[in-house]
N, C-alpha and C positions, 0 to 999 in steps of 0.2 A: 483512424485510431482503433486500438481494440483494446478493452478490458480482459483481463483472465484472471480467473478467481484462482490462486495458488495458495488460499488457504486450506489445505487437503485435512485439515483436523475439524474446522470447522467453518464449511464453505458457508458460509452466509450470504455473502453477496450472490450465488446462483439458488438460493433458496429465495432470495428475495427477487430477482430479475428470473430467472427462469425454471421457477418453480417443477417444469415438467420436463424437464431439457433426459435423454435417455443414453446422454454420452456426452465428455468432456476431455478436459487435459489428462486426465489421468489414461484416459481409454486409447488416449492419440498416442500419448509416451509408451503405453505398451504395446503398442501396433494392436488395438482391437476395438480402432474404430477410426475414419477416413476425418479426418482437419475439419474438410468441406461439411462435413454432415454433422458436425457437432456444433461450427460456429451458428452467432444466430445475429440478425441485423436488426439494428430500432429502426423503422421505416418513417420516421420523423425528423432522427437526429442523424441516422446513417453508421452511430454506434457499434460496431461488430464487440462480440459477447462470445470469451468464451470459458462457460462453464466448470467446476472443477470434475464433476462427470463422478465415477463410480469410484465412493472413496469408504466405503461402510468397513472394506474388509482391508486396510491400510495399517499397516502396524510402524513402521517406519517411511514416515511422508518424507524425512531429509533425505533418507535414497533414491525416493521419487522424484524429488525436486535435483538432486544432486547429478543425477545420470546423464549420459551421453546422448539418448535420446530426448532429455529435456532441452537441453544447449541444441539440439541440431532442430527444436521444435522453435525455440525462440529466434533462432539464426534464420528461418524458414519466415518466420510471422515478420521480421525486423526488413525483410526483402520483401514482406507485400503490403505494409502497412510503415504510416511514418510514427506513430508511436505506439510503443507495446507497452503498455500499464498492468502489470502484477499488482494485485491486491494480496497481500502475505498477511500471517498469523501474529500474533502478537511475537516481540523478541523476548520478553521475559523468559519464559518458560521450557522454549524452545528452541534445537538448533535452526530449524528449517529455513529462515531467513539470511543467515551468517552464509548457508552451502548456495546460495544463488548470488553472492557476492561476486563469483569470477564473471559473469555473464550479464550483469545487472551495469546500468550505466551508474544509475544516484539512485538516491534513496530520498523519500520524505517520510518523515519519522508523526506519526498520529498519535495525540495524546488525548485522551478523556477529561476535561473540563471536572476536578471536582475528586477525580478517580485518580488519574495516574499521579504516582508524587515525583517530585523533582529530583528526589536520590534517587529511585528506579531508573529515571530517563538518565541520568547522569554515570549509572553503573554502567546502564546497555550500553552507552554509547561508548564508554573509556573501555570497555571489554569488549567492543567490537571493531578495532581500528580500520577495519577492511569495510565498515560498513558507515563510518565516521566520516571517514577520508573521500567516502561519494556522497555524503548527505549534501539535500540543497536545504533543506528547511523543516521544520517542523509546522503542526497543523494544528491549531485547538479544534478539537471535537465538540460537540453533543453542549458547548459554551453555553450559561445563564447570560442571554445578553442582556437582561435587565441590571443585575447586582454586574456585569462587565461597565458599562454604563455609568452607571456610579462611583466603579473604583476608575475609570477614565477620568471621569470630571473634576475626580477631589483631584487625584496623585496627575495626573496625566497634564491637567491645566496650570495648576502651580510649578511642576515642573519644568513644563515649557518655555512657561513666560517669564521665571529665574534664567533659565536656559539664553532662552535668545536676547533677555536682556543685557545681556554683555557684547550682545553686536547692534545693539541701536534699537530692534525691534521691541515696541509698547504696542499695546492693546488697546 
């Protein structure tokens, strides 16, 4: 499997995993810099990592991410690895995630615990049908599993057991 940070506006995942990395996705899509020399491996997990590389002077990342050497980048990784995991940008704000829809198999849609609201999620998603129609799921983030907990126990237990009490099952 390989990670690739395809968030070019704001790589966080290669600030956080590889903090010193001196070349990336962005380097390899220009041709000015070798695949080989920019991926990087967890010698633990066997994770291959690759970086979003040199995105400082980037003004439009959806033509980055859009191009023909993007697609012949992922067609390349997709033949050496059995799965290519794109970490992308939030969809509010941004085209950049809608223009890797022709290439992209699904999508899992990550929400913030607390942060994202339900009509946001519910706008990207009805405004993005290309990105809708491969969704496998969505993800709570950054979740209070304490107060989750809680509203479990009350809503989640009562529910249930009204639930499945119309097929015989008590508690």
């Amino acid at each position: 499997m390989i990670l690739v940070d395809a968030d070019l506006r704001n790589p966080s995942l290669s600030r956080a995993l590889l903090p010193d990395a001196q070349g990336g996705l962005v380097d390899v899509v220009a041709h000015k810099g070798q695949l080989e020399n920019v991926i990087s491996i967890d010698p633990q997990t066997g994770l291959a990592v690759l970086p979003a590389g040199t995105t400082s002077k980037l003004l439009h990342t959806n033509e980055v991410l859009a191009s023909k050497p993007m697609r012949d980048l992922i067609a390349l990784l997709r033949s050496k690895y059995d799965y290519v995991v794109l970490d992308m940008p939030p969809m509010a704000p941004v085209v950049d995630v809608r223009v890797t829809s022709p290439f992209v198999d699904s999508f899992i849609f990550v929400v913030e615990w607390g942060k994202t609201k339900i009509d946001v999620v519910r706008h990207n998603l009805r405004g993005a049908p290309e990105i809708h129609d491969k969704l496998l799921g969505v993800v709570l983030n950054k979740a209070d599993t304490k107060l989750l907990a809680r509203y479990e126990s009350y809503h989640g237990r009562y529910y249930y057991q009204k639930y499945y009490a119309r097929y015989g099952y008590v508690e």
